[in-house]
C-alpha positions, 0 to 999 in steps of 0.5 A, a space after each residue: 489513515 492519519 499520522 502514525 503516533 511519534 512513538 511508533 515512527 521514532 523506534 530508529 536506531 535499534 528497532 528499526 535496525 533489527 526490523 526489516 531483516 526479521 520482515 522477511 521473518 514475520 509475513 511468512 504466514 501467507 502466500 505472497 510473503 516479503 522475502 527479500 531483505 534490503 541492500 547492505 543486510 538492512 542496518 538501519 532505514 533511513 528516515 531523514 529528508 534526505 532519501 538519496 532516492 534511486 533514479 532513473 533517465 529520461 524515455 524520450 519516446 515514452 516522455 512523447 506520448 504524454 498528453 501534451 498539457 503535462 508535457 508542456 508545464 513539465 510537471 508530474 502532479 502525484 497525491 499520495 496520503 504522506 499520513 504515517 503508514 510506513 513503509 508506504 507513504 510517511 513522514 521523515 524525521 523533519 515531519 514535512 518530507 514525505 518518504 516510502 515506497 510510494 514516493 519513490 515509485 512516483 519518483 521514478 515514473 516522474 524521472 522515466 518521463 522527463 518530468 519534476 515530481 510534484 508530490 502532495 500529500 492529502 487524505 485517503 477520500 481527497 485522494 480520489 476526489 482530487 485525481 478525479 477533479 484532474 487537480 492531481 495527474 495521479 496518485 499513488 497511494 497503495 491504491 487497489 484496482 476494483 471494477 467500481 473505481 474503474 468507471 472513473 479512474 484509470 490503473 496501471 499496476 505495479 504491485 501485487 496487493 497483500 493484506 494481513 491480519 494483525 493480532 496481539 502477541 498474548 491474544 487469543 488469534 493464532 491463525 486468520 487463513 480462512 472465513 470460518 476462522 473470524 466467525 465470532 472476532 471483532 476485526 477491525 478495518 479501514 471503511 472504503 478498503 478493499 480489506 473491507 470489502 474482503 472482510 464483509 464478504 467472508 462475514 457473509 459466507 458465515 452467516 449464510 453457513 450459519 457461524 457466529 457473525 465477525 463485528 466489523 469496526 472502522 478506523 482511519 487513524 493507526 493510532 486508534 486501532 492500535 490502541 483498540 488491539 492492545 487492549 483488546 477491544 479488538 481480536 484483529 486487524 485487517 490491513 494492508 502487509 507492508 504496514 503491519 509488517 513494519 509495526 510488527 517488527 518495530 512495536 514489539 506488541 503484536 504479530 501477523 496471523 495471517 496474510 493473504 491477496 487483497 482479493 482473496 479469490 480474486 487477483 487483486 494488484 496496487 496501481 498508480 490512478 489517473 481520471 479515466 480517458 485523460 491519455 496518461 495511462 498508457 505512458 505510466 504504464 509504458 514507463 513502469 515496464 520500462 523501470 522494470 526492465 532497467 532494474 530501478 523499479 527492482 532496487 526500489 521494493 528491495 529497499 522496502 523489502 516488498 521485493 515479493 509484491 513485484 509484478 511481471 508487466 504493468 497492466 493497464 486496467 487489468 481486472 478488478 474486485 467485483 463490485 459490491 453486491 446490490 442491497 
């Protein structure tokens, strides 16, 4: 999950103009689309360092059930991977300011709790090494619920998680809405995703049923598989909806075939991360529902235009994908 390549972040001014109106266009292929379109008829994403991010007030009930370590310096620590994967969590124009819909999240929960946001951009592993360490209070960083993370981590959620798969407009794949359909493609995919763990099981499902098996590739850096896709070492790849809609829409190579929940069976729903039983669960959960109910959470994924990825309540470690099966 490193940086997105210049050119792929730089498509501003006309790209990026006509892209997030035709989001709500392009995720239609699956139950959770994106449908809202952002304040204004969406003219251009703004991509500077200077966000004029939307704010909220201080819940002094809410701020006074923080552990009092954090209460008393006063700072809310938050990691996020900051590493090129729009419109979740990149860089501005300055190539420093870390900026998306993950940022502004933490910025609000920060704000509803009293606190200044530190915000430390690191890698998808150092995420849950650093939140685990208490070197971070939490992270936030499109981060699934599983039963496995839930014995070291604690969740409070504020977004449904929705994966696409992402084709070459001139390729082969027209449709990804069922195991079945990957039998025989080579999809690609982050190693230690829930995308991944979806995407093992379906494999699974079609070996046992006697299809062809799907050869799973690992990426972490966009650039790489979207060089895979385009020259068609790859049929598909499997990731977060956001992101591909955002390329689809400003790279003109590729489509979404199909979209689906991060569970597929299963519920699955994105979460702020806190080291389990450090008491600050409760209060991000409390200040998210809080959000909600002022309408700052609401204005926030309408800006992204993820409106459709709202939950009703945030929970506190609410169910999560099944473990993975023992070999």
């Amino acid at each position: 999950m490193s940086r997105i390549p210049r050119p792929l972040r730089h498509l501003r001014l006309v790209a990026v103009a006509l892209a997030l109106p035709l989001l709500a266009t392009i995720a239609c292929a699956g139950p959770d689309p994106d449908q809202a379109a952002p304040p204004g008829g969406g003219a251009t994403v703004n991509t500077s360092p200077d966000q004029n991010r939307v704010r909220a007030q201080k819940d002094d009930a809410i701020a006074a059930t923080l552990p009092q370590a954090i209460r008393e310096r006063g700072t809310l620590v938050v990691g996020t991977t900051g590493n090129g994967t729009p419109p979740l969590s990149f860089t501005a124009d300055d190539d420093r300011t870390i900026i998306g819909v993950e940022p502004d999240i933490a910025q609000l929960v920060a704000d509803k709790l009293g606190l200044r946001l530190e915000l430390q951009p690191t890698s998808w592993e150092n995420l849950f090494l650093a939140t685990e360490s208490g070197q971070y209070d939490a992270g936030f960083s499109n981060v699934t619920v599983t039963e496995e993370r839930k014995d070291k981590y604690d969740f409070a959620t504020y977004r449904t998680d929705t994966i696409a798969f992402e084709a070459r407009t001139d390729g082969p794949v027209e449709k990804i809405a069922e195991p079945k359909d990957v039998a025989g493609l080579t999809i690609g995919v982050g190693a230690g995703t829930n995308q991944e763990q979806l995407l093992v099981r379906w494999d699974e499902q079609n070996r046992a049923a006697g299809l062809a098996p799907t050869t799973i590739q690992y990426y972490q850096n966009p650039g790489d598989f979207y060089l895979a896709l385009d020259s068609g070492r790859l049929d598909a790849y499997l990731g977060p909806n956001p992101t591909s809609a955002y390329h689809v829409a400003t790279g003109g190579t590729t489509k979404i075939v199909g979209t689906l929940n991060g569970g597929g069976d299963v519920q699955a729903d994105i979460a702020a991360m806190t080291k389990k039983g450090n008491g600050l669960v409760q209060p991000l959960a409390a200040a998210l529902n809080a959000l909600r109910e002022g309408g700052e959470y609401q204005q926030v994924l309408q800006r992204w235009n993820l409106s459709a990825e709202a939950v009703p309540t945030s929970q506190v470690n609410p169910q999560g994908l099944p473990r993975k099966a023992a070999s």
